[in-house]
ROSE-4610 file (N, C-alpha, C; in Angstrom, 1 decimal, always signed):
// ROSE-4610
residu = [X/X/X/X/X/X/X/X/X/X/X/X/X/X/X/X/X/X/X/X/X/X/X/X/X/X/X/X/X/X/X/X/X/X/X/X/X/X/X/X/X/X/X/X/X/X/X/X/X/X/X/X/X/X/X/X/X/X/X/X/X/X/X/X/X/X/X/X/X/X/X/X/X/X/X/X/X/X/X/X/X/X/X/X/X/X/X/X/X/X/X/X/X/X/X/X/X/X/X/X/X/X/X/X/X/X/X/X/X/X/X/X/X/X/X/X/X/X/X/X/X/X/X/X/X/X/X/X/X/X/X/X/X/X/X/X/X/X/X/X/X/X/X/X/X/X/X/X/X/X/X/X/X/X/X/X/X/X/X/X/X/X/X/X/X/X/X/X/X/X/X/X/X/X/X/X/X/X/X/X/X/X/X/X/X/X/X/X/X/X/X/X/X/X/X/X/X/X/X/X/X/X/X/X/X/X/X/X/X/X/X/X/X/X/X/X/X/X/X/X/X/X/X/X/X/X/X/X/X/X/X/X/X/X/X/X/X/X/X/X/X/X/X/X/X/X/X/X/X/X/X/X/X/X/X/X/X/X/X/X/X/X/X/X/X/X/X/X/X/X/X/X/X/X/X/X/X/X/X/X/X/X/X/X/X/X/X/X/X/X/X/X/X/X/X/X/X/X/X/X/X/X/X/X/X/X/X/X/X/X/X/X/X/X/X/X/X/X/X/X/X/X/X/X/X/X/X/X/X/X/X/X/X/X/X/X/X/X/X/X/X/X/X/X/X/X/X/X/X/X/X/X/X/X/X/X/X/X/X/X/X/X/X]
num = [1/1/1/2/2/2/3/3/3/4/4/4/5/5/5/6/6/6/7/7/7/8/8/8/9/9/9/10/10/10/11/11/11/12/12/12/13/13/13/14/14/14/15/15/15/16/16/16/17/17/17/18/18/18/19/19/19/20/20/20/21/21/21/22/22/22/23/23/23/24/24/24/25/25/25/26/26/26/27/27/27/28/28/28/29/29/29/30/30/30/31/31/31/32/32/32/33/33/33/34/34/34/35/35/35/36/36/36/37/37/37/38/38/38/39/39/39/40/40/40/41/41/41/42/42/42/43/43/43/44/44/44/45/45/45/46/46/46/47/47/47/48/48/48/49/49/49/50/50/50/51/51/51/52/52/52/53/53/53/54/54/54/55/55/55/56/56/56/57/57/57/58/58/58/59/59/59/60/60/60/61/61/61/62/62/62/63/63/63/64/64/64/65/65/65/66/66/66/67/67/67/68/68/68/69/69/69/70/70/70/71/71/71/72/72/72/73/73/73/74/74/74/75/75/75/76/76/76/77/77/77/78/78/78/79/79/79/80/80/80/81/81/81/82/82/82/83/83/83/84/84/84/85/85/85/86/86/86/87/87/87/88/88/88/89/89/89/90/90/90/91/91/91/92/92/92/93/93/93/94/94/94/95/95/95/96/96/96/97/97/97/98/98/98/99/99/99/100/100/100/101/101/101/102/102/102/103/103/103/104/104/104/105/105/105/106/106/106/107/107/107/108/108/108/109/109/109/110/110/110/111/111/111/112/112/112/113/113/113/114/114/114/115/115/115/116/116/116/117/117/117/118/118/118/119/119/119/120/120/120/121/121/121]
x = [+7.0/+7.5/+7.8/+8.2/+8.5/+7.3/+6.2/+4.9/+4.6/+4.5/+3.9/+4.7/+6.1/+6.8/+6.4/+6.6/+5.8/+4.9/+3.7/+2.5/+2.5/+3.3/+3.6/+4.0/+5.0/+5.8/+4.9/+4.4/+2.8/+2.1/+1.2/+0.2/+1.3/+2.0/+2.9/+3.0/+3.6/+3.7/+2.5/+1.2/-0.1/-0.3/-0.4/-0.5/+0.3/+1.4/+2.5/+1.5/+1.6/+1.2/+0.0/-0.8/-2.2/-2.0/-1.5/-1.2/-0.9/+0.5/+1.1/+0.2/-0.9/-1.7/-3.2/-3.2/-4.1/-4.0/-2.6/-1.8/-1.8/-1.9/-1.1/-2.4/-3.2/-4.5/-6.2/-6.1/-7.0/-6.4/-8.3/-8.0/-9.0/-8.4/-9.7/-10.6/-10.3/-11.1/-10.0/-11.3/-10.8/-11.5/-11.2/-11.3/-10.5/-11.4/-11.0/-10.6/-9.4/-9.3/-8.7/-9.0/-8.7/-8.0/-7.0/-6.0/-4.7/-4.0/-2.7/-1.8/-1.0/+0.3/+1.3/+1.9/+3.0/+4.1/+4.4/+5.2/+5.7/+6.1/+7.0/+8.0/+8.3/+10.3/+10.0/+11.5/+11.7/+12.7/+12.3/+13.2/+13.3/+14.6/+15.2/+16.7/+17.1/+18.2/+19.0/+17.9/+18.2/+16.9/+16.0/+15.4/+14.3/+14.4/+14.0/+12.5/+11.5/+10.0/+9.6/+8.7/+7.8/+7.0/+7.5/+6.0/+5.4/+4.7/+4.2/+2.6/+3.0/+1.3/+0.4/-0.4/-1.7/-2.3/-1.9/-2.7/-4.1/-5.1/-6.3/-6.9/-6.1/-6.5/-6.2/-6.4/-5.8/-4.5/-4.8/-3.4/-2.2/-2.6/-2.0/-2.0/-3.0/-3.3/-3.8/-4.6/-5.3/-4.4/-3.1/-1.9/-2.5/-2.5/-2.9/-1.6/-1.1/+0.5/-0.2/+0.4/+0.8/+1.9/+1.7/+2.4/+2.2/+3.2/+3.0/+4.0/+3.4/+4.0/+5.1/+6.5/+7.0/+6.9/+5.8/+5.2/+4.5/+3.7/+3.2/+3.8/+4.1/+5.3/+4.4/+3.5/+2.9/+2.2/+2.1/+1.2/+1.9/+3.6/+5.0/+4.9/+5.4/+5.1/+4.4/+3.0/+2.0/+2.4/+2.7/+2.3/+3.4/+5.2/+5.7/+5.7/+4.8/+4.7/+3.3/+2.2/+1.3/+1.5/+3.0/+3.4/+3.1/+2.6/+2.0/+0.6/+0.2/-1.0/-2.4/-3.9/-4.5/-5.1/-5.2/-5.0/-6.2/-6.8/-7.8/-7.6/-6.9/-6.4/-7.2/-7.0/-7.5/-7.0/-7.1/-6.3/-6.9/-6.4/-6.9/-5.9/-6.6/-6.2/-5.6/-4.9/-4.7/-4.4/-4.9/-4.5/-3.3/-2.5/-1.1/-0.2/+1.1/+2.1/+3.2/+4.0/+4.8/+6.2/+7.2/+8.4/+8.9/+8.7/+9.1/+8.6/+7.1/+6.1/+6.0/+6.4/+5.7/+6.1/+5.9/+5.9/+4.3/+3.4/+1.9/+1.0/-0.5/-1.2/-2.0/-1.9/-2.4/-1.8/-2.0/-1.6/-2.2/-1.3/-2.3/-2.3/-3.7/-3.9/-4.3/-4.4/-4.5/-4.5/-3.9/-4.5/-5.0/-5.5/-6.3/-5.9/-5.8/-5.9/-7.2/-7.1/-8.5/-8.4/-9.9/-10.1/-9.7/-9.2/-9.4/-10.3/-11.1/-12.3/-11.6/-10.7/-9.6/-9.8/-10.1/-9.3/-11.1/-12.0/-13.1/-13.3/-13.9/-14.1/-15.3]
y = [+43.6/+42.8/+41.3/+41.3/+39.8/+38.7/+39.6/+39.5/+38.4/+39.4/+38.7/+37.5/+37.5/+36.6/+35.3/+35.4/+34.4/+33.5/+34.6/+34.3/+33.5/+33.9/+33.4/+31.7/+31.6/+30.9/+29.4/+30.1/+28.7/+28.6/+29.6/+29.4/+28.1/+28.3/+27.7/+26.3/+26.2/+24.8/+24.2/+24.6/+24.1/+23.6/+24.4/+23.8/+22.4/+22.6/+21.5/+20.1/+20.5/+19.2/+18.9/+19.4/+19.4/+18.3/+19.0/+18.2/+16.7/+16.5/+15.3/+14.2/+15.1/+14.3/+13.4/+14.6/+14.2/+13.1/+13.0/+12.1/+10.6/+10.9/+9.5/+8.9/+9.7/+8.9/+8.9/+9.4/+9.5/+8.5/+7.8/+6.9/+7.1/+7.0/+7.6/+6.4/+5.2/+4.2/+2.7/+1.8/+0.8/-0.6/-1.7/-2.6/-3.9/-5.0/-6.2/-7.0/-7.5/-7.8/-8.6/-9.9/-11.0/-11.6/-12.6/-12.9/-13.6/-14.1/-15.0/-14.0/-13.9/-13.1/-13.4/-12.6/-13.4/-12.1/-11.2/-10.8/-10.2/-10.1/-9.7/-9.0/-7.9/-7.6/-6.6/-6.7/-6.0/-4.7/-3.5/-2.9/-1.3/-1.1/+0.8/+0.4/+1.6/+2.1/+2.4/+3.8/+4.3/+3.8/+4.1/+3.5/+2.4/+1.0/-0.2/-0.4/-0.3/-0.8/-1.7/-2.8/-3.8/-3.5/-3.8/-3.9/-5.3/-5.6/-6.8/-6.4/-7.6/-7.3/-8.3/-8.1/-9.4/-9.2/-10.9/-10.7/-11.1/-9.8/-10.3/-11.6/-11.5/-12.4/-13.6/-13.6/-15.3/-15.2/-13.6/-13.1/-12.6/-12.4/-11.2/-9.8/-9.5/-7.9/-7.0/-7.6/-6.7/-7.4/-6.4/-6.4/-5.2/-5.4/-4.9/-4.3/-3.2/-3.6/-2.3/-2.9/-2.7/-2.3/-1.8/-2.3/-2.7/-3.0/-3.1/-2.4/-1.9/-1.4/-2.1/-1.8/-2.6/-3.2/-2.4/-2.9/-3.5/-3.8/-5.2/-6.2/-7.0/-7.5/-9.1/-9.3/-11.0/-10.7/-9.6/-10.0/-10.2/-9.6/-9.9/-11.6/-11.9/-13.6/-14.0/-13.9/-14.1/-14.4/-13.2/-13.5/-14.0/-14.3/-15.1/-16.2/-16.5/-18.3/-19.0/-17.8/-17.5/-17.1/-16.9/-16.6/-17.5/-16.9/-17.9/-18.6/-18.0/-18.7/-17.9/-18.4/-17.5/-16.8/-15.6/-15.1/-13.8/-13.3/-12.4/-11.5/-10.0/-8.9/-7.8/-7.7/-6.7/-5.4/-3.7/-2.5/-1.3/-0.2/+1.2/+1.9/+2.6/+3.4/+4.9/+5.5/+6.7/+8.0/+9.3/+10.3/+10.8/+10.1/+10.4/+9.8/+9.7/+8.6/+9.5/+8.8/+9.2/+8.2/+8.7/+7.8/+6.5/+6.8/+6.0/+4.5/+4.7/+3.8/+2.9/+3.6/+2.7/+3.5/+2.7/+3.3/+4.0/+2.6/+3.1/+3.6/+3.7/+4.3/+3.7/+2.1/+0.4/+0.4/+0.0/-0.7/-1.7/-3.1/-4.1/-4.0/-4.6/-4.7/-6.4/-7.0/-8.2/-9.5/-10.8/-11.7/-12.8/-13.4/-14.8/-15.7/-17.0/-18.0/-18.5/-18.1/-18.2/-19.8/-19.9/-20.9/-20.8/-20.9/-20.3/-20.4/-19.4/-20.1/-20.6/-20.3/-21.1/-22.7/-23.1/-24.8/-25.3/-25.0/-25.1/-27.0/-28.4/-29.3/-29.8]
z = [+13.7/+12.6/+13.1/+13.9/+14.9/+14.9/+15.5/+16.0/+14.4/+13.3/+12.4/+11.5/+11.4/+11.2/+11.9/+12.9/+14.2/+13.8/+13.6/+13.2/+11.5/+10.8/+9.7/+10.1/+10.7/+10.6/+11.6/+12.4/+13.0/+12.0/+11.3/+10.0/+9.3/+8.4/+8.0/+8.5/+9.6/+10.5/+11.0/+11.4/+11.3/+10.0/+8.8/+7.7/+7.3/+7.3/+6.9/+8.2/+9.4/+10.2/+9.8/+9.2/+9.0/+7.6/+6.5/+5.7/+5.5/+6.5/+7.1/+7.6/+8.6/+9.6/+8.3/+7.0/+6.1/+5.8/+5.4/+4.6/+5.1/+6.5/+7.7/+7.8/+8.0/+8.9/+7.8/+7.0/+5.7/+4.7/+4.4/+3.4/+2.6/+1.2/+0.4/+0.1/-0.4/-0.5/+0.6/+0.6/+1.1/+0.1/-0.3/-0.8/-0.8/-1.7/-1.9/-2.9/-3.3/-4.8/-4.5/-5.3/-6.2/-6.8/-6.8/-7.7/-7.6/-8.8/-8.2/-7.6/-6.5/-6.1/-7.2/-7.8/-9.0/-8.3/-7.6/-7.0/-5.7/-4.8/-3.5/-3.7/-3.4/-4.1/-3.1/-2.2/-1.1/-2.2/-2.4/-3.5/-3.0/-3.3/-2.9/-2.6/-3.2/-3.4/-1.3/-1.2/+0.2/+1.3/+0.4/+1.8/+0.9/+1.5/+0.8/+1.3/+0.4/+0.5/-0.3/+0.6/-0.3/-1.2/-2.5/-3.2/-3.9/-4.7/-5.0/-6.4/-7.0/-7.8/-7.8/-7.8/-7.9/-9.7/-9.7/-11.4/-11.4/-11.8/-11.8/-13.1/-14.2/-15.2/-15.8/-16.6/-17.1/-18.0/-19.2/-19.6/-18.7/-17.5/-16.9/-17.3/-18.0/-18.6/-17.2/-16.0/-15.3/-14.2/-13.6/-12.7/-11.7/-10.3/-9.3/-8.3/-8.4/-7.8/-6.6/-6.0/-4.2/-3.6/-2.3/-1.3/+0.1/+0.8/+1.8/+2.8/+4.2/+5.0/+5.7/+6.7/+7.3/+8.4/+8.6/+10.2/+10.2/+9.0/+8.7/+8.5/+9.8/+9.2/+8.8/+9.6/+9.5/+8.1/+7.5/+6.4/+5.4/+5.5/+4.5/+4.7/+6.0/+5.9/+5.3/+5.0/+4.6/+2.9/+2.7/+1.4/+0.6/+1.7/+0.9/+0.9/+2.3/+1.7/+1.3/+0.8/-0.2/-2.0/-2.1/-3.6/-4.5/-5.5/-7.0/-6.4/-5.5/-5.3/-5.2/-5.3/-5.5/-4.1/-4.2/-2.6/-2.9/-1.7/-1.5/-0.7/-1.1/-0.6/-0.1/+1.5/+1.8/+1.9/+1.1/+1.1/+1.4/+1.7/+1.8/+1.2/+0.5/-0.9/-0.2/-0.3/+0.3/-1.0/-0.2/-1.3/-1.6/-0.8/-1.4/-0.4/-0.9/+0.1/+0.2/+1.2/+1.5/+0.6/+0.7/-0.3/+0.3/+1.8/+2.4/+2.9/+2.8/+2.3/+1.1/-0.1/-1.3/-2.7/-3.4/-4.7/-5.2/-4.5/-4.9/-3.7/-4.3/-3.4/-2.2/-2.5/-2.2/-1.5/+0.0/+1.1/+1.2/+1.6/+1.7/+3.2/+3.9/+5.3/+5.8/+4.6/+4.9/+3.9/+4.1/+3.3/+3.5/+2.6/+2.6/+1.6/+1.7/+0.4/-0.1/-1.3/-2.1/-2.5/-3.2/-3.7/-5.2/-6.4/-7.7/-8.5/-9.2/-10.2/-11.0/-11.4/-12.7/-12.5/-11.2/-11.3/-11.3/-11.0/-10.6/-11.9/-10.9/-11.4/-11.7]
């Protein structure tokens, strides 16, 4: 009876790490998007994560919302003294997050300051 409990209880904990390991190091897509930064907000109750949106449009109808990790930390710099401006985001999309990470599924991994077509003379 031991023997199989055992055996239960590794099946069990293989699974759960296996899961975890899905989660950490699997990305389901990766991409590039477009747009003014209109927010940054360091936000949580117990445990506080970055998030932020990029507006892809001219109404603001097409909002891109993210986040960012804390160990990212030069790309937080980044984009707060890139705010309201138009910026060119690099992310990897994952199939599921952790709480402690994010609200969403968006990681950003990098930014740039765009040129805007908006201002184009």
């Amino acid at each position: 009876m031991r023997k199989i409990l055992a055996f239960i209880i590794v099946i069990i904990s293989i699974g759960f790490a296996g899961y975890f390991a899905f989660i950490y190091y699997v990305s389901v897509s990766e991409g590039i998007r477009s747009g003014e930064l209109i927010r940054l907000s360091h936000k949580g109750i117990i445990v506080k994560t970055w998030e932020g949106e990029l507006s892809q449009g001219i109404s603001g109808a097409q909002i891109f919302k993210f986040s960012v990790l804390d160990s990212d930390k030069e790309v937080i710099d980044k984009m707060k003294s890139l705010q309201g401006q138009y910026v060119k985001l690099t992310y990897k999309e994952k199939y599921r997050t952790f709480f402690w990470w994010g609200e969403t599924r968006y990681f950003i991994k990098t930014i740039q300051k765009e040129n805007s077509p908006f201002n184009q003379k």
